[in-house]
N, C-alpha and C positions, 0 to 999 in steps of 0.2 A: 644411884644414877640420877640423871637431873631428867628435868620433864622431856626435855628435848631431846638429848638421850634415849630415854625411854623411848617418843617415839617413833625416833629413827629406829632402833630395836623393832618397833611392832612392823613400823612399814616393811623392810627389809624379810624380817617372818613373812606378813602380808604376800609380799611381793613373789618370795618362792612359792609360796603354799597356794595361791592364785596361779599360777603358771604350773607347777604340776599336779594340781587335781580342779583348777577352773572355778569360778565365781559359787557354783551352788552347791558344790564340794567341802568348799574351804567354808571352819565353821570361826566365829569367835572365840570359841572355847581351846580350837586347837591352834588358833594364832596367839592367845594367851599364853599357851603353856609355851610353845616354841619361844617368846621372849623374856619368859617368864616372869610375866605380872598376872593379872586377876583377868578374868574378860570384864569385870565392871570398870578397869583401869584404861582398859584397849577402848571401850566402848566413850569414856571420858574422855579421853584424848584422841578420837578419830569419829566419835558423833555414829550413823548405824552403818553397817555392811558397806552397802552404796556408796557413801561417804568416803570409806577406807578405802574401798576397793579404788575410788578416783586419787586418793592422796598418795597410795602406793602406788600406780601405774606410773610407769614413765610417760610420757608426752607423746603425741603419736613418733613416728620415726622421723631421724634429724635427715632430710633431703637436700642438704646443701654442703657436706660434707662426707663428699665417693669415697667410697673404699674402692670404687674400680673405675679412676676418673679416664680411662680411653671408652668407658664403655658408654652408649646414651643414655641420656637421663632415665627413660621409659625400663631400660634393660637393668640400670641400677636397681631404681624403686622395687623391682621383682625383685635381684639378686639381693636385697637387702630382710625381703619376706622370707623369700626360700632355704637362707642361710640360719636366719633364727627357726625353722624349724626344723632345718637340720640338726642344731646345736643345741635346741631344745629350753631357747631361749623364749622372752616374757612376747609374748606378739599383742602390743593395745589392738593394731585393728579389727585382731581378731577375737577379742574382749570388748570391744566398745557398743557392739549392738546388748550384751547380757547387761553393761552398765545403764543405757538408756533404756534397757526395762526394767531397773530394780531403781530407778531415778523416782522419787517421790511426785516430781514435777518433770514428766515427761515434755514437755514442751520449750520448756527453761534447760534441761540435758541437753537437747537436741540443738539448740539456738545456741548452748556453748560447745557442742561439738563440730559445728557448722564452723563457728568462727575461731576454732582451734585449727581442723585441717585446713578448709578452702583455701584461706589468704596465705598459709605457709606453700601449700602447693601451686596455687597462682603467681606465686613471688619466684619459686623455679623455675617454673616452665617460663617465666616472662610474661603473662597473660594480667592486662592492666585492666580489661572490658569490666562494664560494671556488674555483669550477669555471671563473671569466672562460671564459663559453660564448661569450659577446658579442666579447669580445674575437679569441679564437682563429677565429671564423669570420669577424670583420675582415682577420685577418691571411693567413687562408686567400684571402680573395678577393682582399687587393692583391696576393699570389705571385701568383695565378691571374692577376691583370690583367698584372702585370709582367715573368712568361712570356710572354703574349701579345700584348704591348707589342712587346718586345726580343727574347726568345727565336726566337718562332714568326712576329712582324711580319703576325699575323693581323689587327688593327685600327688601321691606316695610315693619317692624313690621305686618302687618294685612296678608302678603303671609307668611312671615316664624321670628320665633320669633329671636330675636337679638342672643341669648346665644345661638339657632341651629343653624341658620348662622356662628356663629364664630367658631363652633365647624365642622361644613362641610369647610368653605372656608379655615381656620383655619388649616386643614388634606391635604387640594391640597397644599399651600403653604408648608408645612411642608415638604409633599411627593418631593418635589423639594430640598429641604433645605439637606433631609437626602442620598439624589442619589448620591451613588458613580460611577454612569456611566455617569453622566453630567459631 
């Protein structure tokens, strides 16, 4: 295998192995064996944990491409958290506070996680201000949901059904989206 290769290999390991057992879970040792190289080859090619854990995550979630384009924006962004938990798919938002604490330079993580979401979700809703208030409290609330998702498994199919959830959380996002006093 070539370097690259490889480590598309680790990330893709990485990538399951972070999604079903979560950041402090998943060791180097067992994302090695799943690609099978060395952890001192994974650790070569992807620098420490932190590191990996950022190069395997997808990007936050793509917001400008609905899978449910009758529906509003705000009901989307939900319907797009609530289906990967359904499905049991990789959720960054609800990974990205465990990465900004295992960030060596917690303040440098934060300044790139800022200007990863903010201006993508500014750029949807249409919010040009220079303070993206709009935005930041977007972003504030899909953590919030996506803690509460995955994290904390407060709002579970069995407490409230997926389609009412996305339809409540879905209206508080939106109610932000449509404020012309933000």
């Amino acid at each position: 295998m070539t370097e690259r290769t490889t480590r598309d290999a680790v990330l893709e390991v990485a990538r399951k192995l972070f999604t079903e057992r979560g950041f402090t879970s998943t060791t180097i040792r067992d994302i090695a064996e799943g690609a099978g190289v060395s952890p001192a080859l994974v650790m070569k090619l992807t620098g420490s944990k932190a590191q990996l854990f950022e190069a395997a995550v997808p990007d936050a979630p793509n917001v400008d491409e609905p899978d449910h384009p009758a529906e509003p924006l705000g009901h989307r962004m939900t319907r797009a958290l609530v289906e990967r938990r359904d499905s049991g798919d990789f959720e960054f938002w609800a990974m990205a506070p465990f990465l900004l604490q295992e960030a060596p330079d917690r303040d440098a993580a934060r300044a790139n996680m800022e200007a990863r979401f903010v201006p993508r979700i500014a750029a949807a809703i249409g919010e040009d201000t220079p303070t993206q208030v709009r935005a930041r409290l977007i972003v504030s609330m899909l953590l919030g949901l996506a803690s509460g998702l995955r994290t904390f498994e407060l709002v579970t199919p069995d407490v409230i059904e997926s389609d009412r959830l996305v339809a409540t959380y879905g209206a508080l996002v939106q109610a932000i989206i449509d404020d012309p006093a933000l």
